[in-house]
C-alpha positions as CSV (number, residue, x, y, z in Angstrom):
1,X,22.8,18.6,12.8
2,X,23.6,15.1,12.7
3,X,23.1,13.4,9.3
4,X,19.9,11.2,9.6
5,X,20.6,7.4,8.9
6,X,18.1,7.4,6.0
7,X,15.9,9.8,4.0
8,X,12.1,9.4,2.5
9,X,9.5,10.4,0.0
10,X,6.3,10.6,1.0
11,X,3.5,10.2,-1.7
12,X,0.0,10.7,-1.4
13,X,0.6,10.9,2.1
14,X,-2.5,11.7,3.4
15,X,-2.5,12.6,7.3
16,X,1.3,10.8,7.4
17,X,0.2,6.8,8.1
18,X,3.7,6.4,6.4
19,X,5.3,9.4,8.0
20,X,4.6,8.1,12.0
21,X,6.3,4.8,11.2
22,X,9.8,5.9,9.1
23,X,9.9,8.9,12.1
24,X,9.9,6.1,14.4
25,X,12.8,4.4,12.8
26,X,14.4,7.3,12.6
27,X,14.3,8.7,9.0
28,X,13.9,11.9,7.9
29,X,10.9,13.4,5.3
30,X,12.6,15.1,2.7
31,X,9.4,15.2,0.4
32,X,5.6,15.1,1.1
33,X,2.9,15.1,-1.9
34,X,-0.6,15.3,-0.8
35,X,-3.2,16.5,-3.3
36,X,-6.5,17.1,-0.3
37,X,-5.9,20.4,1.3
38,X,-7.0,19.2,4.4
39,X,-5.1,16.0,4.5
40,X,-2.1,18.7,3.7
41,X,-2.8,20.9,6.4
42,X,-3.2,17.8,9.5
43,X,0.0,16.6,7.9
44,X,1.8,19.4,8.4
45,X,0.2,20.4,11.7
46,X,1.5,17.1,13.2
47,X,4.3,16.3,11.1
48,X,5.9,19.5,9.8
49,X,5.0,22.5,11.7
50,X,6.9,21.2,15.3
51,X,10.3,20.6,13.0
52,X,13.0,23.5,12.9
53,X,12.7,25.1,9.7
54,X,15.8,23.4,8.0
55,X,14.5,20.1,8.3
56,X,11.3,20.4,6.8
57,X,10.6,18.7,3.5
58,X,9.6,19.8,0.2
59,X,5.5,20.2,0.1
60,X,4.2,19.5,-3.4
61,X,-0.1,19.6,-4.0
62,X,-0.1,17.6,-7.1
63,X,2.4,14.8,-7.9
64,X,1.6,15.4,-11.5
65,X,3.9,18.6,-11.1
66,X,6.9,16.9,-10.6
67,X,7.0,14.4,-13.1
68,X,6.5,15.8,-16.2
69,X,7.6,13.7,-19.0
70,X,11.0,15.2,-20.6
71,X,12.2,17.0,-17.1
72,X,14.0,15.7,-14.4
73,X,11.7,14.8,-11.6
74,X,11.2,17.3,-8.8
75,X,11.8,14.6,-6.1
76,X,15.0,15.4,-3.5
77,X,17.2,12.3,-3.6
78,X,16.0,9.3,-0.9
79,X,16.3,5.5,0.1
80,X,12.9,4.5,1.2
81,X,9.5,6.3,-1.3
82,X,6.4,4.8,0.3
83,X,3.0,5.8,-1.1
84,X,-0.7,4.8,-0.6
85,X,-1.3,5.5,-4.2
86,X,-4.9,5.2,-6.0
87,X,-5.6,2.4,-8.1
88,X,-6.7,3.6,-11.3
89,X,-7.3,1.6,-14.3
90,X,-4.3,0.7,-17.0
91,X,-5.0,0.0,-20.8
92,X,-5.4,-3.8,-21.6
93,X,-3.6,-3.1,-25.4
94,X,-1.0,-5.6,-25.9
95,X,1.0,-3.5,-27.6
96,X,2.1,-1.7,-24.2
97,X,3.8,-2.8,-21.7
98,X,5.5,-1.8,-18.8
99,X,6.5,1.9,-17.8
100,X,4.6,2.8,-21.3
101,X,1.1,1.0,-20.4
102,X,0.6,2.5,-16.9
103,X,1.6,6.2,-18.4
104,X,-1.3,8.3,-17.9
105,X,-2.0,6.4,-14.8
106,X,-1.0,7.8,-11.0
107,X,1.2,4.5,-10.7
108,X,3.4,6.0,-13.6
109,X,4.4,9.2,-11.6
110,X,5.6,6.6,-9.1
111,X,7.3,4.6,-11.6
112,X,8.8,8.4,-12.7
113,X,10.4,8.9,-9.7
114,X,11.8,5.3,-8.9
115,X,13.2,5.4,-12.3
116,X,15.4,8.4,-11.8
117,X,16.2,8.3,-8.1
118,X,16.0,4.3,-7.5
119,X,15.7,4.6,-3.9
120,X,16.7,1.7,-1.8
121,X,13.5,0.3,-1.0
122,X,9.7,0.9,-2.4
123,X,7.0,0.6,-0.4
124,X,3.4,1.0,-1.7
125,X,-0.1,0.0,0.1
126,X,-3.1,-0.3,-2.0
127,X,-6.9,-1.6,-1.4
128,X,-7.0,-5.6,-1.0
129,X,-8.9,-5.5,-4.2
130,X,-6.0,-4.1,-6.3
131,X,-4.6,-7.8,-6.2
132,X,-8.1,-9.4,-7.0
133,X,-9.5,-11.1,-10.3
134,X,-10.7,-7.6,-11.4
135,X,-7.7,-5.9,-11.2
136,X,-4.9,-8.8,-12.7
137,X,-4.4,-6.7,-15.7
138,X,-2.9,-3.5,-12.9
139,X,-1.3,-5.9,-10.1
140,X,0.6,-7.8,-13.6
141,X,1.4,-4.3,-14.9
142,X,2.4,-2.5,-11.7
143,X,5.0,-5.6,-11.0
144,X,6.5,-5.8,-14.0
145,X,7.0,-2.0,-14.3
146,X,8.9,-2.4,-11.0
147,X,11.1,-5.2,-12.7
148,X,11.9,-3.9,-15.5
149,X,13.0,-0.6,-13.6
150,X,15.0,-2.9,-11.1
151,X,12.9,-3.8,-8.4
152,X,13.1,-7.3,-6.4
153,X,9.2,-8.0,-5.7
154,X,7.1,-11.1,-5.0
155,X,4.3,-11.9,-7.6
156,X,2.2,-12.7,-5.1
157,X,0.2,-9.8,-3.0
158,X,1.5,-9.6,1.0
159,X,-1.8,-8.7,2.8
160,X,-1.7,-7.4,6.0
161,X,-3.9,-5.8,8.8
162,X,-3.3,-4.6,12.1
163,X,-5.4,-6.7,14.1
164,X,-3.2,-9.6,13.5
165,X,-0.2,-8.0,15.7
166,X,-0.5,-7.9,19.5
167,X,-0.2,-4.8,21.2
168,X,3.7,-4.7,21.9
169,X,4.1,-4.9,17.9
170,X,2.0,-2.0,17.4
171,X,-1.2,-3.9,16.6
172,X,-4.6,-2.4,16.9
173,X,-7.9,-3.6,17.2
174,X,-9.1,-3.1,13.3
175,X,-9.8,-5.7,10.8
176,X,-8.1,-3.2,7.6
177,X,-6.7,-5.9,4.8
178,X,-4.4,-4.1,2.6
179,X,-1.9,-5.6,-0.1
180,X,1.4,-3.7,0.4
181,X,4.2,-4.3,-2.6
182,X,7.8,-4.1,-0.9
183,X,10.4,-3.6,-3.6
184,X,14.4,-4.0,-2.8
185,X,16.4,-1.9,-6.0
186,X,19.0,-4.6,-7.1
187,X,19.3,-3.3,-10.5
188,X,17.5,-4.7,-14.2
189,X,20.1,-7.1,-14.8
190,X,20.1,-8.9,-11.8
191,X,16.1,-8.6,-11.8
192,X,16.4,-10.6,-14.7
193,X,18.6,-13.1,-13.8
194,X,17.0,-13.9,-10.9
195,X,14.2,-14.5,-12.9
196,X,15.3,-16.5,-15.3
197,X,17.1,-19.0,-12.8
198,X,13.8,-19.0,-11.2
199,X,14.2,-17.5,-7.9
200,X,10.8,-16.7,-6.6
201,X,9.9,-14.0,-4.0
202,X,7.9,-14.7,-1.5
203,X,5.4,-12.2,-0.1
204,X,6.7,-10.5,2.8
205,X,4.6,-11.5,5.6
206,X,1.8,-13.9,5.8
207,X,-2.0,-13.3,6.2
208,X,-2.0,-14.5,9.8
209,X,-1.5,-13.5,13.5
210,X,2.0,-12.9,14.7
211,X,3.4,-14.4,17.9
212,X,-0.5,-16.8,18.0
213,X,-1.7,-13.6,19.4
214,X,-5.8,-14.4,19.0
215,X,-8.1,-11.2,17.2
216,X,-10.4,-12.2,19.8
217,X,-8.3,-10.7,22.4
218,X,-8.6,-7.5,21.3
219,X,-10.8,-4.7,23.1
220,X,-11.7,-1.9,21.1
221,X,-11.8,0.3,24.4
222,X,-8.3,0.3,24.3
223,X,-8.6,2.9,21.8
224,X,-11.1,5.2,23.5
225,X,-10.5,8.5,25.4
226,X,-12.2,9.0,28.6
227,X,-14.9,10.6,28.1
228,X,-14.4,13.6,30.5
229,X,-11.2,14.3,28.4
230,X,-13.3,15.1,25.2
231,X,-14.7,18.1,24.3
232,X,-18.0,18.5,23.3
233,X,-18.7,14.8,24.3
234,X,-22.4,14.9,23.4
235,X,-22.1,16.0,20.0
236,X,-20.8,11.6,20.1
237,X,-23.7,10.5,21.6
238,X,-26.8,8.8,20.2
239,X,-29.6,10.8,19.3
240,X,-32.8,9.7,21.3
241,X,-34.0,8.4,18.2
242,X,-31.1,5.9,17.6
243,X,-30.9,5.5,20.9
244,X,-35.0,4.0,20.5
245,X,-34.1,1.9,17.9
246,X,-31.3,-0.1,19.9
247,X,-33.2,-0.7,22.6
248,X,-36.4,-2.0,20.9
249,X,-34.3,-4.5,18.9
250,X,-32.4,-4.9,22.3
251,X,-35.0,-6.0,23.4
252,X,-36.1,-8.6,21.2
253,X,-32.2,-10.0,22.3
254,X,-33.4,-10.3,25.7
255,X,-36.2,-12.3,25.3
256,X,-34.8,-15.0,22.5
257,X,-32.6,-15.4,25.0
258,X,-35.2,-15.8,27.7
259,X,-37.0,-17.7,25.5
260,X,-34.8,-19.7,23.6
261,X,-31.5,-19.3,25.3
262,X,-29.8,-18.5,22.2
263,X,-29.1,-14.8,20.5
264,X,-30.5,-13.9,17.3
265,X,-29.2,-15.9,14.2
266,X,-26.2,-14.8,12.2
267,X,-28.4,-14.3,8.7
268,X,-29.8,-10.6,7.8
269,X,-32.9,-9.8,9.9
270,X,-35.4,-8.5,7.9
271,X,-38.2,-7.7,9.9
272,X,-40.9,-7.0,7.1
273,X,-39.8,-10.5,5.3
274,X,-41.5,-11.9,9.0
275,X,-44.2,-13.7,7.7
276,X,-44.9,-17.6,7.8
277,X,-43.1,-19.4,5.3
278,X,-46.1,-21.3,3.4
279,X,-47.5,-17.5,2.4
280,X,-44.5,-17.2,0.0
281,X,-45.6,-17.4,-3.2
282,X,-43.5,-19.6,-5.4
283,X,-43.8,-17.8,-8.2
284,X,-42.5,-14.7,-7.2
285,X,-40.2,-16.0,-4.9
286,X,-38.6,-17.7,-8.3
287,X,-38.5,-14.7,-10.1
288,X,-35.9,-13.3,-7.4
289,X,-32.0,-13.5,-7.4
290,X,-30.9,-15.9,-5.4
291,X,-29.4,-14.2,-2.4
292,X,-32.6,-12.4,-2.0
293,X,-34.7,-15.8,-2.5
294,X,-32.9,-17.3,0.3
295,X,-32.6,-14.3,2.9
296,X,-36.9,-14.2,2.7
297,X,-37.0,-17.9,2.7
298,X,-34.6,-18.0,6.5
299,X,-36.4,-14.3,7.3
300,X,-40.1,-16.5,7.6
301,X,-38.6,-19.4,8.9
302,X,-37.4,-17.6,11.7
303,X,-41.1,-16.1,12.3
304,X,-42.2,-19.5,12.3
305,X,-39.9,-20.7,14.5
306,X,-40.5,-17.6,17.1
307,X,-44.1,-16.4,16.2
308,X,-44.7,-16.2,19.9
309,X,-41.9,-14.0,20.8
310,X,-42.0,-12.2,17.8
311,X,-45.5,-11.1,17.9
312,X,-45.3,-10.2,21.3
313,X,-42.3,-8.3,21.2
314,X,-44.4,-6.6,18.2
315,X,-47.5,-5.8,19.9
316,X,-44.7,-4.2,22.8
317,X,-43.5,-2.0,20.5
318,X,-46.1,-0.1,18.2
319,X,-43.6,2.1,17.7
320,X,-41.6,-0.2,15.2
321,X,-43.2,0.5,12.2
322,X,-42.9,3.5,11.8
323,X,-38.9,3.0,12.2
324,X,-36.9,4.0,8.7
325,X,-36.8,1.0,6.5
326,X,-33.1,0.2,7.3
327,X,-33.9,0.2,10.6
328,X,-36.1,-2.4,10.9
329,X,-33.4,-4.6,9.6
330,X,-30.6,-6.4,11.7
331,X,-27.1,-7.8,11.1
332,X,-26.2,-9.8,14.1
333,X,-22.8,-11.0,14.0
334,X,-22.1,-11.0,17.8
335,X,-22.2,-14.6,18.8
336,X,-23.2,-14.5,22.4
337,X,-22.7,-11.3,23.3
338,X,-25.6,-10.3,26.0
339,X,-27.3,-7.3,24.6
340,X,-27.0,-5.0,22.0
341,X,-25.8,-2.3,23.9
342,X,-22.7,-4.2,25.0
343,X,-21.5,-4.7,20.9
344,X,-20.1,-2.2,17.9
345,X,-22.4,-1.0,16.1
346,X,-22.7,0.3,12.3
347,X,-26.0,2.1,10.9
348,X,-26.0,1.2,7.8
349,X,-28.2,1.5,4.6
350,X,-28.5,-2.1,4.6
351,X,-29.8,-2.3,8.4
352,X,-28.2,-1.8,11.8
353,X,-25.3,-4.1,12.2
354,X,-23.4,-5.5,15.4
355,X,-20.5,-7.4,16.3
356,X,-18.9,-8.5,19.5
357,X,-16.2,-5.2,20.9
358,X,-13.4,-7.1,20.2
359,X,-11.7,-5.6,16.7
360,X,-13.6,-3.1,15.2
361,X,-14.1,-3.3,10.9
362,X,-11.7,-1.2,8.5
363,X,-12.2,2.6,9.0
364,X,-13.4,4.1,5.7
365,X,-13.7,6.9,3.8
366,X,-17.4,7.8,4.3
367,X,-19.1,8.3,7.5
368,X,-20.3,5.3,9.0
369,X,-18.6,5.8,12.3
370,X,-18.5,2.8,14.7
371,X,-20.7,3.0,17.5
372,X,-19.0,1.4,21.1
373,X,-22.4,0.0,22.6
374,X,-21.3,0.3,26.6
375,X,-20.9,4.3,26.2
376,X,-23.6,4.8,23.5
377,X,-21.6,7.0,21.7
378,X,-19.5,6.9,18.1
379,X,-16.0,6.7,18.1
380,X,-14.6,10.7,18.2
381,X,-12.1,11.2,15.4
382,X,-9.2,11.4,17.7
383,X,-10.2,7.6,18.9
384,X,-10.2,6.3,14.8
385,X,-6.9,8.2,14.5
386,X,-5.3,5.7,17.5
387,X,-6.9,3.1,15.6
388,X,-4.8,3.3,12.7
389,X,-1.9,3.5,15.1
390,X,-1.5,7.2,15.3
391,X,0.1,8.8,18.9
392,X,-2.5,10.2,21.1
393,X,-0.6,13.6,20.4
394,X,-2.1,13.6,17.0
395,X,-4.1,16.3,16.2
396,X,-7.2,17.4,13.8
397,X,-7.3,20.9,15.1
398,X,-10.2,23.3,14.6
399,X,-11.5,21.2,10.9
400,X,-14.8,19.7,10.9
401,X,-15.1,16.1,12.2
402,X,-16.2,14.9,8.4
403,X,-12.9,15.5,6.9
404,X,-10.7,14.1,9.8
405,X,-13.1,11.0,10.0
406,X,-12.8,11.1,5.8
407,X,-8.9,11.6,6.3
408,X,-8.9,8.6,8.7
409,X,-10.9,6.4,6.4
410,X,-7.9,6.5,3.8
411,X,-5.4,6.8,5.7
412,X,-2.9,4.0,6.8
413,X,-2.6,1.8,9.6
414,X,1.0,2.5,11.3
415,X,1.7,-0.5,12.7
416,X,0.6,-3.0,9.9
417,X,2.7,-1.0,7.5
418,X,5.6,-0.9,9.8
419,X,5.8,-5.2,10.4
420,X,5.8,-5.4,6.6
421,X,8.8,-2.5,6.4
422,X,10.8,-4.1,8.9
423,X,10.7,-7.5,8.2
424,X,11.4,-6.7,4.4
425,X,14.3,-4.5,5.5
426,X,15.5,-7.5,7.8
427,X,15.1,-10.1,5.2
428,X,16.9,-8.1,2.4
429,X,19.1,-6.7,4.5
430,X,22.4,-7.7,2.8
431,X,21.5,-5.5,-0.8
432,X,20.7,-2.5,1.8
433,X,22.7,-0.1,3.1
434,X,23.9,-0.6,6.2
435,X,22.8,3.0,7.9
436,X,19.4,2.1,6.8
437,X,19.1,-1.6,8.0
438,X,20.8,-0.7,11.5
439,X,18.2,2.2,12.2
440,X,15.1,0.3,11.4
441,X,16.0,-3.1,13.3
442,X,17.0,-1.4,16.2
443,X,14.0,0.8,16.3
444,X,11.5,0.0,19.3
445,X,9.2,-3.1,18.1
446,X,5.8,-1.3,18.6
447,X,5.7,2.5,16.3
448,X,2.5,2.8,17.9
449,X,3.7,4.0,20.9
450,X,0.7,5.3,23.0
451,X,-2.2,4.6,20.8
452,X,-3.7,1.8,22.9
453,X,-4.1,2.4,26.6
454,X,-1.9,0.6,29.2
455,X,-4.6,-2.4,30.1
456,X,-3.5,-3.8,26.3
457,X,-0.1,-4.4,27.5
458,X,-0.7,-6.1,30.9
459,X,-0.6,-9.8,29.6
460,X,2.8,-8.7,29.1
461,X,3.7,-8.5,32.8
462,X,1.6,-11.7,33.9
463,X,3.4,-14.4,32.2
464,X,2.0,-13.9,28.8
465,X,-1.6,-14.2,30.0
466,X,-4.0,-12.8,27.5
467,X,-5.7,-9.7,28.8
468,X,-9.1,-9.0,29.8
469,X,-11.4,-6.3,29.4
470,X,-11.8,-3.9,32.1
């Protein structure tokens, strides 16, 4: 068996985000920690079960368990640890600092295992918020912890997401910000020195498209199956009930535009706030946050503007009323797109809410699955596991489409992740090793491989024109 040119942790590894992209550089999992039973199990389907049996990694349930406080850590030696850890709170005391203040925190069992095996490169991915006002106190702790352990790391957050990259760097068509902390081990000393002589880090990668490539290209059909190839295709499709509800407010699209030759404004629709604006009592309206105050205040300036429509439209469909309160609200944020039905959709508590099918918004944890308007049906879990950059060989098996939409949600978008890896690895390439640096440079570009389907790579063979939906 030939010796692999590097070897990785795995830490809260979810469905293996992390895993697809070091595979694809050629590494080899020598440890997995995933604390979901579920997440375990469509890690190892994938990622595990196909491997021969010697060169399968060490499966641990709880992280806790291997770094207990006065034992060696049970983590196998390695030269890359990448982990989508939670964010949990650290003590503000300023008596603590360091490896001592984020004790009692997941971040310390990381900080456990890079202090005793100091892999070659760190790389953690965290919610965009971990590096916000709210959270200084954790993003100040966590980066000094890494410094004072021996870690080379930028101050400042690199934020990343997917839909910045074209399709040949293994973008995908999701708006999913995430601050990702790359860490190169050069030792305390020289942490220090750098320091002090004022050598600043910059953040790995910029918040910005690579190569111009323009979001706006994007198609989010490039991530749908067809729907003969999916089993059980209706359990996908709107009910007749949601399916009512777009086309009554599809409807009221049609004839602004008839009327007015413009789509509905940008602001939250509010249909019950349709009233004229000189009923508003000022009074009440005063006693309101603000936010609300001005939402009601653009809500009956809109009736006013469109009582004709409106009320017609209204009389048309008797039937609105009685739709659920969130239902008779709107989020239009699809520019000019010509009807409803040909945006992504979200029902949400707040109201129904539509954008333009270029790139969808971030997968997340609870299910508000997008809806793709031209096939009036919700994306299937296999279709949000491409858009995180997963192979269309991934699998869910038999489990029930909550957890793998749930698994999805927190999982981690390949190819976002892998731009950050590589262009650390190529920038710090000198305090590397070499076997390590050499396989991930010359590793194919895109470790998304098949996620997208073929029509988001055809601007590649037509002089760099920018594709087109189909």
């Amino acid at each position: 068996m030939n010796r692999p040119p590097f070897e990785y942790a795995d830490l809260f590894a979810g469905i293996g985000g992390f895993h697809a992209m070091l595979d694809h550089a050629g590494g080899q999992c020598v440890y997995v920690s995933e604390i979901d039973r579920e997440a375990r199990e469509t890690y190892s389907r994938n990622w595990i079960d196909p491997l021969p049996e010697r060169a399968r990694p060490v499966v641990n349930t709880d992280i806790t368990l291997d770094t207990p406080d006065d034992l060696p850590v049970g983590v196998p030696k390695h030269q890359v640890l990448a982990a989508g850890f939670p964010c949990q709170p650290f003590s503000k005391s300023g008596y603590q600092r360091g490896m001592d203040e984020a004790r009692g925190t997941l971040f310390w069992n990381i900080a456990r295992i890079l202090e005793e095996r100091t892999p070659s490169v760190v790389l953690l991915e965290n919610v965009r918020n971990i590096a916000g006002p709210r959270h200084r106190h954790e993003w100040e702790t966590i980066i000094r912890t890494l410094r004072e352990i021996g870690y080379r790391v930028s101050d400042t957050p690199t934020v990343f997401s997917p839909h910045f990259l074209p399709p040949h760097l293994g973008g995908t068509p999701q708006v999913r910000d995430r601050v990702f902390i790359l860490g190169t081990y050069i030792g305390p000393e020289r942490v220090a020195a750098e320091l002090a002589a004022g050598e600043e880090t910059a953040p790995t990668v910029r918040r910005a498209p690579v190569e111009d490539w323009q979001a706006t290209d994007w198609q989010s059909e490039w991530v749908l199956d067809e729907d003969a190839a999916i089993d059980d295709l209706g359990r996908y499709r709107l009910s007749a009930e949601e399916t009512a509800w777009v086309n009554v407010w599809d409807d009221l699209v049609q004839r602004m535009w008839s009327s007015t030759g413009r789509r509905l404004p940008g602001f939250p629709l509010w249909s019950d706030a349709w009233v004229p604006e000189h009923t508003l009592d000022p009074l009440e309206m005063d006693a309101l946050p603000a936010w609300k105050r001005q939402i009601l205040i653009k809500n009956a300036a809109f009736y006013d503007s469109n009582k004709r429509v409106i009320d017609a439209w209204r009389k048309d469909h008797p039937e609105f009323k009685d739709f659920p309160t969130s239902r008779r609200k709107l989020e239009w944020q699809a520019q000019d797109t010509p009807s409803l039905w040909d945006t992504i959709m979200h029902f949400r508590p707040s109201g129904i809410r539509a954008k333009a099918a270029t790139y969808l918004p971030a997968l997340v944890a609870i299910t508000q699955t997008s809806i793709y308007g031209p096939r009036r049906r919700r994306l299937t879990p296999h279709e949000a596991a491409r858009l995180q950059g997963l192979p269309r060989s991934f699998t869910f098996g038999p489990q029930r489409d909550s957890a793998s939409y749930k698994q999805v949600g927190n999982g981690v978008a390949v190819g976002a992740a892998w731009h950050v890896f590589r262009t650390h690895v190529e920038r710090d390439a000198a305090d590397l090793p070499k076997a390590l640096v050499k396989a991930v440079l010359g590793a194919d570009l895109n470790p998304a491989g098949d996620a997208l389907s073929t029509k988001a790579f055809e601007y590649l063979d037509e002089g760099e024109e920018r594709p087109q939906a189909s």
